[in-house]
C-alpha positions as CSV (number, residue, x, y, z in Angstrom):
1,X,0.0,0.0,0.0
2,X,1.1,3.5,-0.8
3,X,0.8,6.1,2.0
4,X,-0.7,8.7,-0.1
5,X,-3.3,6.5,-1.2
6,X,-4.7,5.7,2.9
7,X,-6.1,7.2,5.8
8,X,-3.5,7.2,8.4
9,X,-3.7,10.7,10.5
10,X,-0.6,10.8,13.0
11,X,-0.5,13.1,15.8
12,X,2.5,14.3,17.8
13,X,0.9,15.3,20.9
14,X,-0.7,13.2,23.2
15,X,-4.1,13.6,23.9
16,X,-5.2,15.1,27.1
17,X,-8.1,12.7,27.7
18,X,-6.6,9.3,26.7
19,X,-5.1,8.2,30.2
20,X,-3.9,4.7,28.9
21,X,-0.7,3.9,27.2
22,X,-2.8,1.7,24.4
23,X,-5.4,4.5,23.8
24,X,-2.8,7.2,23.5
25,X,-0.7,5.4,20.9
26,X,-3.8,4.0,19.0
27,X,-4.9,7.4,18.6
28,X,-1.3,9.0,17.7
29,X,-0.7,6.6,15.4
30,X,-3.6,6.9,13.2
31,X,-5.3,3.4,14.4
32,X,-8.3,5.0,15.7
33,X,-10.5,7.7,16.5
34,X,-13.3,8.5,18.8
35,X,-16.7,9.0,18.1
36,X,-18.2,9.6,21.4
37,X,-17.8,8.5,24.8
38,X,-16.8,4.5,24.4
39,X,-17.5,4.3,20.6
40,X,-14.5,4.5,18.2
41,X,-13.9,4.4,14.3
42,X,-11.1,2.0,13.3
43,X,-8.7,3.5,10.5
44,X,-6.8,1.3,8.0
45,X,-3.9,0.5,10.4
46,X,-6.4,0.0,13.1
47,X,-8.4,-2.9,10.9
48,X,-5.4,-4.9,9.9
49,X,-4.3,-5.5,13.1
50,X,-8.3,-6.5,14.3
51,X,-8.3,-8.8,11.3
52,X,-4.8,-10.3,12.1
53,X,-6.2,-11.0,15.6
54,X,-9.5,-12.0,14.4
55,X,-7.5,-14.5,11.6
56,X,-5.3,-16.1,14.9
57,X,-9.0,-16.7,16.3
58,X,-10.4,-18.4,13.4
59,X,-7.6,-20.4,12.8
60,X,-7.6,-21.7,16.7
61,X,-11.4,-21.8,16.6
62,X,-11.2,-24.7,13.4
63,X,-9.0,-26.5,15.0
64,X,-11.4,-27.2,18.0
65,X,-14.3,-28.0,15.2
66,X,-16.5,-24.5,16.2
67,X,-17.8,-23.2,13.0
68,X,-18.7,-19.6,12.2
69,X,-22.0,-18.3,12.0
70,X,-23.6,-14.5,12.5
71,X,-25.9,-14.1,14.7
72,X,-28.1,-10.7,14.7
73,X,-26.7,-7.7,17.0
74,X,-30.9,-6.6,16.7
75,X,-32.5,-9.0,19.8
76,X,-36.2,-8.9,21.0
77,X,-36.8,-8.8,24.3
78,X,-39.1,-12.3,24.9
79,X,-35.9,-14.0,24.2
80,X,-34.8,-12.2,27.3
81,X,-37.2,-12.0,29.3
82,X,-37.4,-16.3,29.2
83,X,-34.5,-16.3,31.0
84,X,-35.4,-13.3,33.4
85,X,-32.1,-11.4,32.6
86,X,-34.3,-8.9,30.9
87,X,-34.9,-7.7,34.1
88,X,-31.6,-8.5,36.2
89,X,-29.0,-7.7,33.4
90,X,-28.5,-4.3,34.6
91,X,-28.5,-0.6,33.0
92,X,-25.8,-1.6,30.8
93,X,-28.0,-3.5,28.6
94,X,-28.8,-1.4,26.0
95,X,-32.7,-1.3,24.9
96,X,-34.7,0.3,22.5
97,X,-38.6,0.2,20.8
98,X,-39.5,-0.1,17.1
99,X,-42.5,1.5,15.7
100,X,-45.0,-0.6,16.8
101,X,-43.6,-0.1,20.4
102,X,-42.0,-3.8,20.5
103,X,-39.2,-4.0,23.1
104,X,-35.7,-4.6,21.5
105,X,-32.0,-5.2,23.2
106,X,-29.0,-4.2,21.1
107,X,-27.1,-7.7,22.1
108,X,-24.9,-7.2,24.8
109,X,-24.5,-11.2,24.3
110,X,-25.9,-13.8,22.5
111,X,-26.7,-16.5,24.7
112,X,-30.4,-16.4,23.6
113,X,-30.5,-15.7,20.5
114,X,-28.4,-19.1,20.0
115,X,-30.3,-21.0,22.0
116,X,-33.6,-20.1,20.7
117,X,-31.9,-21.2,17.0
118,X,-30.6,-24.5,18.1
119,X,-33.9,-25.3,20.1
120,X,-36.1,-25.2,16.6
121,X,-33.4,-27.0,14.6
122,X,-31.6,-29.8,16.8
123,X,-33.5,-32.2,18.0
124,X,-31.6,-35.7,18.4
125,X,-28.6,-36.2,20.6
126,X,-27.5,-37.7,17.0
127,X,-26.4,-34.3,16.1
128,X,-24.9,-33.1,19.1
129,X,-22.0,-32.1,20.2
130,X,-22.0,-28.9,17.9
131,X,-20.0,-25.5,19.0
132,X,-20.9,-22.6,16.6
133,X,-18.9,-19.4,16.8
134,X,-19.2,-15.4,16.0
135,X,-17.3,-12.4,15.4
136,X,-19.5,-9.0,15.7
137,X,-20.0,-6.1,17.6
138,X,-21.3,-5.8,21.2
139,X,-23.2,-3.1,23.0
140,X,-23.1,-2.8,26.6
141,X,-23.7,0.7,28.5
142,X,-21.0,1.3,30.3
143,X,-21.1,3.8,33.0
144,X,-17.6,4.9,32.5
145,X,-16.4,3.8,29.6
146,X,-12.8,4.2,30.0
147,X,-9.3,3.6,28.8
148,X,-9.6,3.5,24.9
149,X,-10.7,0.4,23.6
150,X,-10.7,-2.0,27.3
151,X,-13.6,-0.1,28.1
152,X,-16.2,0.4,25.3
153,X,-19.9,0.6,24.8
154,X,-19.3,-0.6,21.1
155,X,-16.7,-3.4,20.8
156,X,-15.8,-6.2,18.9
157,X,-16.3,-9.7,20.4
158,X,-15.5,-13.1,19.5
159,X,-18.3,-15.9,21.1
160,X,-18.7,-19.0,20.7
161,X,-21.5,-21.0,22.0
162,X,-20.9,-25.1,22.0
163,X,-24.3,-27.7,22.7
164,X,-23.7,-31.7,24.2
165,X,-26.1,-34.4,25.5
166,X,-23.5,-35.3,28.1
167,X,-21.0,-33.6,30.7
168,X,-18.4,-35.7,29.3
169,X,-18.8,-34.2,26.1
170,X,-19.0,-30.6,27.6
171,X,-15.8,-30.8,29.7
172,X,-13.8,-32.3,26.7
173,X,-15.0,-29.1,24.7
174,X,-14.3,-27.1,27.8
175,X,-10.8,-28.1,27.6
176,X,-10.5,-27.7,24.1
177,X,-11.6,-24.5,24.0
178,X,-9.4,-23.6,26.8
179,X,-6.2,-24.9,25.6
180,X,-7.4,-23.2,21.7
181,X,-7.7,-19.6,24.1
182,X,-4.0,-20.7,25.8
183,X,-2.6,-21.0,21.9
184,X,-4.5,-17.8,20.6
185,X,-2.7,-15.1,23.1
186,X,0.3,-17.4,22.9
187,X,0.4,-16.6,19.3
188,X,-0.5,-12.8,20.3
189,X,2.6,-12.6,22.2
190,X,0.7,-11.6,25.4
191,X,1.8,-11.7,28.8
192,X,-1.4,-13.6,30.4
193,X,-2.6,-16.1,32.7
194,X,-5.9,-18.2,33.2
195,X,-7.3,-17.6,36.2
196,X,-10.4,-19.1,38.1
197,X,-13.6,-16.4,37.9
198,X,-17.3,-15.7,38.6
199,X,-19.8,-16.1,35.8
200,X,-21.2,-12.6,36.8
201,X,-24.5,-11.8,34.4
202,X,-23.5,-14.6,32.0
203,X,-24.5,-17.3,34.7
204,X,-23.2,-20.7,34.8
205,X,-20.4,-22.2,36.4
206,X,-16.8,-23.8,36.0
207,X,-15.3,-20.8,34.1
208,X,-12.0,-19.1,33.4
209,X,-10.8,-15.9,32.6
210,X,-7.6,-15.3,30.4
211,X,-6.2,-12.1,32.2
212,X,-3.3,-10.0,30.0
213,X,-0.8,-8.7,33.4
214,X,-0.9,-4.7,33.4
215,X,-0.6,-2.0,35.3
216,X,-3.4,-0.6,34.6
217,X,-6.0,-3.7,34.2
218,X,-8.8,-3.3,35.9
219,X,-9.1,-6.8,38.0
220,X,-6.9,-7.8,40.4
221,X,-5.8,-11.5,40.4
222,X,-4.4,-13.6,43.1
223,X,-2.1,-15.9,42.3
224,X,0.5,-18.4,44.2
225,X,4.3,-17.5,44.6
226,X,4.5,-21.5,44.6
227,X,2.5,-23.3,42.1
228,X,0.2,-22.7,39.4
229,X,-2.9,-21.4,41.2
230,X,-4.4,-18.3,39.8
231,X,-7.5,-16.4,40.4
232,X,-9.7,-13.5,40.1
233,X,-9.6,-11.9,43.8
234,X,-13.7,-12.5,43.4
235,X,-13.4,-16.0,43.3
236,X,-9.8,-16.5,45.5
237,X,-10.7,-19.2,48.2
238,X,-9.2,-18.2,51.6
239,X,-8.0,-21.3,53.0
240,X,-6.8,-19.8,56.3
241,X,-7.0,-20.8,60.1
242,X,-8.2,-18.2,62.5
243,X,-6.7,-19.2,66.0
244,X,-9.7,-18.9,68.7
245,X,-8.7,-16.3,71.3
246,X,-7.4,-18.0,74.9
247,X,-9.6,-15.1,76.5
248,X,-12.7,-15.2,78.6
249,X,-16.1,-13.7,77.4
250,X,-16.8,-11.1,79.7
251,X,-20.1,-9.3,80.1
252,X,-21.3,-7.0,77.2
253,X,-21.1,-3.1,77.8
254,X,-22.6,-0.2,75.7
255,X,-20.3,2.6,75.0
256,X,-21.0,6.0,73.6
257,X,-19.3,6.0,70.1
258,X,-20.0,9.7,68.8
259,X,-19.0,10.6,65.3
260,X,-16.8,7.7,64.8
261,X,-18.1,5.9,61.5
262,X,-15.3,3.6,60.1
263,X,-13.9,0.5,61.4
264,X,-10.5,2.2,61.7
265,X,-12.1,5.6,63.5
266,X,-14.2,3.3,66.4
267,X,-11.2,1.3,66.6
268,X,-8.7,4.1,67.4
269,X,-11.0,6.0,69.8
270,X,-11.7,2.7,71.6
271,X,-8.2,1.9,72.0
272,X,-8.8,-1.4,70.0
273,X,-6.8,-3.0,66.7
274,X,-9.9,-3.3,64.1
275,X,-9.0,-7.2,64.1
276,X,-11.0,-6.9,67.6
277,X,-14.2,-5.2,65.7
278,X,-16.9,-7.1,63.6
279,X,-17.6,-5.4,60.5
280,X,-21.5,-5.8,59.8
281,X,-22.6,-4.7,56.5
282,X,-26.7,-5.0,55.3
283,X,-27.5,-6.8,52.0
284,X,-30.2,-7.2,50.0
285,X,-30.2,-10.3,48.7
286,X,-33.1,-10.6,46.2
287,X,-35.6,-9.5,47.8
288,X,-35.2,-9.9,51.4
289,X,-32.2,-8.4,53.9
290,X,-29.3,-10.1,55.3
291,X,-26.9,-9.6,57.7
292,X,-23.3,-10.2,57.2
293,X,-20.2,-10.3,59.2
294,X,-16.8,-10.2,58.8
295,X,-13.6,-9.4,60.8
296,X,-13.0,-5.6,60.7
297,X,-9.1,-6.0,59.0
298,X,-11.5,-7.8,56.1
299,X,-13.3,-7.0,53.1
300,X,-16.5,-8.5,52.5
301,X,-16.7,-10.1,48.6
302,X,-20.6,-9.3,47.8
303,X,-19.6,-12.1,44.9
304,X,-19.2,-14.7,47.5
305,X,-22.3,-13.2,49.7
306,X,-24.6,-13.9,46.3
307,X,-23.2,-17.6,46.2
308,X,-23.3,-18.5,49.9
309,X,-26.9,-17.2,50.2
310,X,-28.1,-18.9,47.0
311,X,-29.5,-15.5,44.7
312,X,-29.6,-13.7,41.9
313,X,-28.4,-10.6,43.1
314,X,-26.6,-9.3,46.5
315,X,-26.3,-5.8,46.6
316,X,-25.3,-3.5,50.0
317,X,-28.3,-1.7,51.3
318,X,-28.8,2.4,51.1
319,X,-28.6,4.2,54.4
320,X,-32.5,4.8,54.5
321,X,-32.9,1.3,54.2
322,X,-30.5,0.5,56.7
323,X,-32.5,3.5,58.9
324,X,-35.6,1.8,58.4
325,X,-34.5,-1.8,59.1
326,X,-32.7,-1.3,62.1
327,X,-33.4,2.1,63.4
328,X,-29.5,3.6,63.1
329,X,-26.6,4.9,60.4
330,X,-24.7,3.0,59.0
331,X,-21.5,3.0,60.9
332,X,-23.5,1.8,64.3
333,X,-25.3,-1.5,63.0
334,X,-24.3,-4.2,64.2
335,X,-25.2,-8.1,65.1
336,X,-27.1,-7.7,68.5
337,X,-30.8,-7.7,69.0
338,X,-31.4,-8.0,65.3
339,X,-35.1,-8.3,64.0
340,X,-36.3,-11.6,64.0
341,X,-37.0,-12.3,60.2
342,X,-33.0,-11.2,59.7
343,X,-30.3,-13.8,58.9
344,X,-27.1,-13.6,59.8
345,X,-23.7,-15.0,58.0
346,X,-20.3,-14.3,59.0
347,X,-16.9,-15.2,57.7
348,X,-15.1,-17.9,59.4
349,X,-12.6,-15.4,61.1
350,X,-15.6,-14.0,63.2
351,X,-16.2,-17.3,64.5
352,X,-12.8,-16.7,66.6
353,X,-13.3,-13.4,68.5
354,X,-14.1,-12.6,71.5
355,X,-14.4,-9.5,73.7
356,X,-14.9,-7.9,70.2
357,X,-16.3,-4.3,69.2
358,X,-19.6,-4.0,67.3
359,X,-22.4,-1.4,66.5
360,X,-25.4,-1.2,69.0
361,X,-27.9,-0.8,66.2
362,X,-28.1,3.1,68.2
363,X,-26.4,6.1,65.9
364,X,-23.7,6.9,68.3
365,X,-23.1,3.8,70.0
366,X,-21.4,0.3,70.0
367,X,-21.0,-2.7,72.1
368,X,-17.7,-3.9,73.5
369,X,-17.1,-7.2,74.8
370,X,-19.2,-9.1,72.5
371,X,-18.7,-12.6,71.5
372,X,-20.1,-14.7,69.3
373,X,-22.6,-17.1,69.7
374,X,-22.9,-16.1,73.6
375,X,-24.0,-12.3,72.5
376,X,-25.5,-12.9,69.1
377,X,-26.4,-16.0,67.0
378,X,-25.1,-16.6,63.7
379,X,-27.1,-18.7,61.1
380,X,-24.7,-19.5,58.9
381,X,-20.4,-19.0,58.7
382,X,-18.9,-19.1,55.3
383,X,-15.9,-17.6,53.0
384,X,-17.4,-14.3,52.7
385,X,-14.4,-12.0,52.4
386,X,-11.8,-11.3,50.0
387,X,-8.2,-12.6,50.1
388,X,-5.2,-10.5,50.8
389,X,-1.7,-11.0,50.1
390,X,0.7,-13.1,52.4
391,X,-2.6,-15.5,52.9
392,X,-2.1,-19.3,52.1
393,X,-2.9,-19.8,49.0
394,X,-6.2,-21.9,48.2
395,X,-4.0,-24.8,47.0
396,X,-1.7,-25.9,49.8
397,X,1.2,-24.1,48.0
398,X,2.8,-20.8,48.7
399,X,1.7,-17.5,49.7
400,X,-1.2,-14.9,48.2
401,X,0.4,-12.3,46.0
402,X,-1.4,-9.8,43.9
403,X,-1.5,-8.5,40.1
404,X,-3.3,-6.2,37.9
405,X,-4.8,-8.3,34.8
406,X,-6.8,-7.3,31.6
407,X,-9.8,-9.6,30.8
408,X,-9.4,-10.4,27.2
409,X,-11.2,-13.8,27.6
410,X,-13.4,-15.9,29.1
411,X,-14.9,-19.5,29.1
412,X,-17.7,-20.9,30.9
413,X,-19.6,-24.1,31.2
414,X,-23.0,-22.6,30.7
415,X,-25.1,-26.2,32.2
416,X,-28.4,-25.8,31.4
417,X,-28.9,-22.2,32.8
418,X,-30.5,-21.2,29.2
419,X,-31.8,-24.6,27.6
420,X,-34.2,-24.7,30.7
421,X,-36.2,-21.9,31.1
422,X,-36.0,-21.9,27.3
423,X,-37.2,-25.3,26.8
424,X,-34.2,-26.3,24.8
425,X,-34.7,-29.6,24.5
426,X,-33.2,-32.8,22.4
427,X,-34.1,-36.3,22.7
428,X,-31.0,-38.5,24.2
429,X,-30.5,-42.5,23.2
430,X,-33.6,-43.3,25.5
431,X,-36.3,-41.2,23.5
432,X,-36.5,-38.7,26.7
433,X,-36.6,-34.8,26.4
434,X,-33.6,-33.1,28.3
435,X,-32.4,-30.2,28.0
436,X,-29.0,-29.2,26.4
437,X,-25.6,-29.2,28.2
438,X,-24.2,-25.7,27.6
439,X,-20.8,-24.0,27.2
440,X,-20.1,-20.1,26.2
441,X,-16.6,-18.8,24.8
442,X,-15.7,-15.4,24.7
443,X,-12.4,-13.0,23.8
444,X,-12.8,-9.3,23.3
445,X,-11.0,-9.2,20.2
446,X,-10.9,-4.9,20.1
447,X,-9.9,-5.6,23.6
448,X,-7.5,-7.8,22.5
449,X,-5.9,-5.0,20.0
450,X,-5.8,-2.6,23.1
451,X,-4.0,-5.4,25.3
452,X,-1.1,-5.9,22.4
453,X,-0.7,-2.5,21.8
454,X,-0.2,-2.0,25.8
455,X,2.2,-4.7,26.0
456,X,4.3,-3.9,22.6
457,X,5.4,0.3,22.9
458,X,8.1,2.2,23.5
459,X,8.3,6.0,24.3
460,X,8.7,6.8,20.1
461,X,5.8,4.3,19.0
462,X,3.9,0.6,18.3
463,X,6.3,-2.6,18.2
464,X,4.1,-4.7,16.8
465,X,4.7,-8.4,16.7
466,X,4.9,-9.7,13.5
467,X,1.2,-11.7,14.0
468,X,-0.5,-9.0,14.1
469,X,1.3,-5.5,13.0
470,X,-0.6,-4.0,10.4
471,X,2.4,-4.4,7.7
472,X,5.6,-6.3,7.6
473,X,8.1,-3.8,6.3
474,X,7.7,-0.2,5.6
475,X,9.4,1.4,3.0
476,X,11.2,4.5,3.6
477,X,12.9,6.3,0.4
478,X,14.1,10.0,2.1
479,X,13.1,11.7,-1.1
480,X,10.9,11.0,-3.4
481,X,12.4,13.9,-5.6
482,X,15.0,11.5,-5.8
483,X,15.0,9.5,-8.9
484,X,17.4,6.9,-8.1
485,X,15.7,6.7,-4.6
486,X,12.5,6.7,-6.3
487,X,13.4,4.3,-8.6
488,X,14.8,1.7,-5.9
489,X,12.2,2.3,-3.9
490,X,9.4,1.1,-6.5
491,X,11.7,-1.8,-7.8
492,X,11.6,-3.3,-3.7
493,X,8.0,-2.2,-3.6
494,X,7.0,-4.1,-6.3
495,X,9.5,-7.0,-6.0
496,X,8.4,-7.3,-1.9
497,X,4.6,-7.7,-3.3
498,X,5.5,-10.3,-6.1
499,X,6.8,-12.2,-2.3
500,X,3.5,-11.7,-0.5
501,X,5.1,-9.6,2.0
502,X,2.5,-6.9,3.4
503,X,4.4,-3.5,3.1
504,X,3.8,0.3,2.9
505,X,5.6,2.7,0.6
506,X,5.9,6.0,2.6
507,X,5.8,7.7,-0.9
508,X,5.0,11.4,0.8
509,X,6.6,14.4,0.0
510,X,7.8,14.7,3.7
511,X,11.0,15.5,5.3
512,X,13.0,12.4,6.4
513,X,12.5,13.3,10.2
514,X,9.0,13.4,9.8
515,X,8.5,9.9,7.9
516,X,11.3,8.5,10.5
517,X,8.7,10.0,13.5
518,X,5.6,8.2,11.8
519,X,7.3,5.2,11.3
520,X,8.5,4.8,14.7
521,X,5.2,5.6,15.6
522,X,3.0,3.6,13.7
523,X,5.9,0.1,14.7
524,X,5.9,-2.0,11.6
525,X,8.9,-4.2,12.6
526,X,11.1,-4.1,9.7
527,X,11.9,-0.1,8.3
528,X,14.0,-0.2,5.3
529,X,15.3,3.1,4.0
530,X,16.5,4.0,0.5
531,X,18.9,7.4,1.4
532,X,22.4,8.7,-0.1
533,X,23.8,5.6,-0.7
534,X,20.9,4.5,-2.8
535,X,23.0,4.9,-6.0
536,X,25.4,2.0,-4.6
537,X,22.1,-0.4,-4.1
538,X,23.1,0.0,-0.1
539,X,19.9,0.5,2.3
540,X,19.5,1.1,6.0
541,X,17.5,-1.9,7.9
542,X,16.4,-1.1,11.1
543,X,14.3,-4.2,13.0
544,X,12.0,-2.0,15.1
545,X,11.4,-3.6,18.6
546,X,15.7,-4.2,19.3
547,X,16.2,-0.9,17.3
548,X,18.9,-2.4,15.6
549,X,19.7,-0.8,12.6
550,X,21.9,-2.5,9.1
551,X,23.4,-1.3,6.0
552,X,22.6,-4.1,3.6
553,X,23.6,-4.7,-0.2
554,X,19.7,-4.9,-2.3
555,X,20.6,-8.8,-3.5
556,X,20.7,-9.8,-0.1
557,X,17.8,-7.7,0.9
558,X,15.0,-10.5,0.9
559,X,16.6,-13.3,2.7
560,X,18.0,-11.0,5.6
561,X,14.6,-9.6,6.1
562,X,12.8,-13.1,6.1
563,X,15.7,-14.3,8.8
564,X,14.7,-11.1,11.0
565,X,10.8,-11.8,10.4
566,X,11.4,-15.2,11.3
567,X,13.1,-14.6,14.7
């Protein structure tokens, strides 16, 4: 391609409101521009990388037997609403009415919409298992779309959706599909691991996210210093033992608490560590309230509070609810003297305090020298917190450390949390109706793009890997004026297309520091420029991610340049 004949508009400052390394470069570098808050265009350079990426993915995708289809981004809400996450999905799915005031969603997944297609056409565990697959455009409303492209309310998605009569059959295409996303960002280059995660609005269980390690990702995951173990922090197991206090319960005691709010405030103006005070937070869980506990040093995980109680949604109650429900603010609620229709859970490490600090249910006041069990009953102890570093970690095997990850994909086993309600049903070898075994595959594939182009950059530009950059070589005559520059420029152009090799002719009248600063910038890994010593067939090589530059003869051009693509 010729430079003058595409669209690739550089910039040499950074812009003020792109606070991620990706989303700066993408947008100096002419990959993509912004449309409005979380929507972007994708240029030319932009498109060849997503359809590198998306060509990794298809490849991968074959090899695992999941064929392509295209489903429609246009969903109507019945679909949705037999499943019920019309109405727990959340603002962020995006929904809309057509003229004759019929209730659309712009798909924010596709887990219907697939299922209601296999459910009229596959009957017979004879034709199962089958694992269909898509590339296409999401919509999700994010609240703060942020960071470029990791944080979008139009994106590109890859997701696959795979159908079996048996959970053999499921957990053999769970692994496939897991091992095909472990070749995909190994191919990608990415710095990433697989950790364990929660299903969140997808549903289903057994799932794994593929986290790209960053600075500036978004989750936090927990992994082991001594083994293999990784996790989301939502779904770290803390396997710890809490040593019961050698103390004796004494009597409880009321104490006059005024304008101390936080675990660490009541703590320091009791004189106490806030490893002595029960934290007590309000939930409600579905419909009802619930009480939960944890040590005051702890963070309650409201992801482990939904799956210990057994609903659909856990969220923490507002302060007038908390008013209402037991009659004080919410930094003086505690455990004691609770309304009767209230349950109460607590982490394990409440279960070994004693002489502890808690809120008296009275704005102003909390209890000291409670204990559990003989001052308040519990209904239920679980892992309700999160884990922290230096805890054991979940396997038996080193110690809890933490890093920030980027989700770029994500696999579940789905069960039959669509092919139920939706009464997606086959006949197995016996002649009886069951519904289908279910698993979902996802990878953010413009997410992906933002994840590379975090990973590969230095402070002058892109260095793409060869998989994905845009072009293999870039062309680089200093003046096109030139005509023996000119010349030898359009002989390698040509010649390097007769060899398939992808390459871009900077044929603009620009000064040489100018096409030197784009071409650093835009980081097509081999830059070969025709200068002074042109006239003696002698060009400067310069392999863009070691910066290693060469002065090598034209005859020899093609094979050095396929050994340094090849490294």
């Amino acid at each position: 391609m010729r430079q003058t004949l595409t669209f690739i508009p550089t910039l040499r400052e950074t812009p003020a409101d792109a606070d991620a390394k990706s989303h700066q470069m993408l947008l100096r570098a002419g990959f993509i521009r912004q449309n409005t808050s979380g929507v972007y265009s994708f240029l030319p350079l932009g498109k060849r990388v997503l359809q590198k990426v998306e060509e990794i993915i298809r490849e991968e995708m074959q090899n695992v037997n999941s064929v392509e289809v295209f489903l429609p981004a246009l969903q109507q809400a019945e679909l949705w609403q037999e499943t019920g996450r019309w109405y727990s999905y959340g603002p962020e799915l995006m929904r809309l009415r057509d003229r004759h005031d019929r209730e659309f969603a712009l798909g924010a997944t596709h887990e219907e919409v697939i299922t209601s297609l296999l459910r009229d056409e596959i009957k017979s565990y004879k034709k199962l298992p089958l694992n269909l697959f898509q590339i296409q455009s999401k919509f999700r409303d994010e609240k703060r779309p942020r960071f470029g492209l990791l944080r979008g309310r139009e994106f590109l998605m890859k997701d696959a959706y795979s159908f079996h009569a048996t959970p053999e059959s499921l957990d053999a295409t769970y692994e496939d599909m897991r091992q095909a996303y472990t070749n995909i960002f190994t191919r990608l280059g990415l710095n990433f691991r697989a950790v364990i995660a929660d299903s969140g609005a997808i549903g289903g269980k057994d799932n794994h996210e593929f986290m790209v390690l960053s600075d500036i990702g978004e989750d936090i995951i927990a992994y082991s210093d001594s083994s293999p173990y990784a996790a989301n922090i939502e779904m770290a197991e803390v396997n710890v033992t809490y040593p019961k206090s050698v103390e004796s319960p004494k009597a409880m005691e009321k104490v006059a608490t005024p304008d101390q709010k936080t675990i660490s405030e009541v703590a320091a103006f009791l004189g106490a560590s806030p490893e002595q005070c029960i934290k007590t937070l309000v939930f409600k869980a579905d419909d009802a309230y619930a009480i939960i506990l944890a040590r005051g040093d702890h963070d309650i995980n409201d992801i482990k509070v939904k799956h210990a109680l057994g609903v659909k949604t856990a969220e923490l109650a507002s302060a007038e609810e908390v008013q209402n429900l037991l009659s004080a603010e919410i930094g003086s609620v505690g455990p004691v003297q609770l309304p009767s229709d209230v349950k109460v859970y607590a982490d394990h490490a409440v279960k070994s305090i004693v002489n502890g600090i808690a809120g008296a249910n009275e704005t102003g006041y909390h209890f000291i020298n409670v204990t559990p069990e003989q001052d308040f009953s519990i209904d239920q102890y679980a892992d309700l917190r999160f884990i922290q570093e230096g805890d054991a970690s979940p396997d038996g095997q080193g110690i809890i450390q933490f890093a920030k990850g980027i989700e770029v994909g994500h696999v579940f086993k789905l069960g039959t949390t669509y092919s139920e309600p939706m009464e997606a049903t086959f006949l197995n070898d016996q002649g009886k109706a069951k519904p289908y075994l279910m698993g979902c595959y996802g990878i953010g594939v413009s997410r992906v793009l933002a994840a590379v182009a975090e990973q590969f950059q230095d402070d002058a530009g892109f260095q793409w890997p060869i998989a994905v950059a845009p072009y293999a070589i870039h062309l680089v005559p200093i003046n096109m004026k030139d005509d023996t520059q000119r010349e030898l420029a359009e002989d390698l152009y040509k010649l390097m297309k007769d060899y398939r090799y992808e390459v871009l002719l900077d044929d603009r009248p620009e000064r040489a520091g100018v096409k030197f600063a784009d071409a650093d910038l835009i980081g097509i890994p081999v830059r070969v420029t025709i200068g002074k010593r042109a006239s003696e067939g002698i060009l400067e090589v310069k392999n863009r991610r070691t910066g290693e530059t060469f002065e090598w003869q034209r005859e020899e051009l093609l094979d050095r340049i396929q050994q340094m693509l090849s490294r």
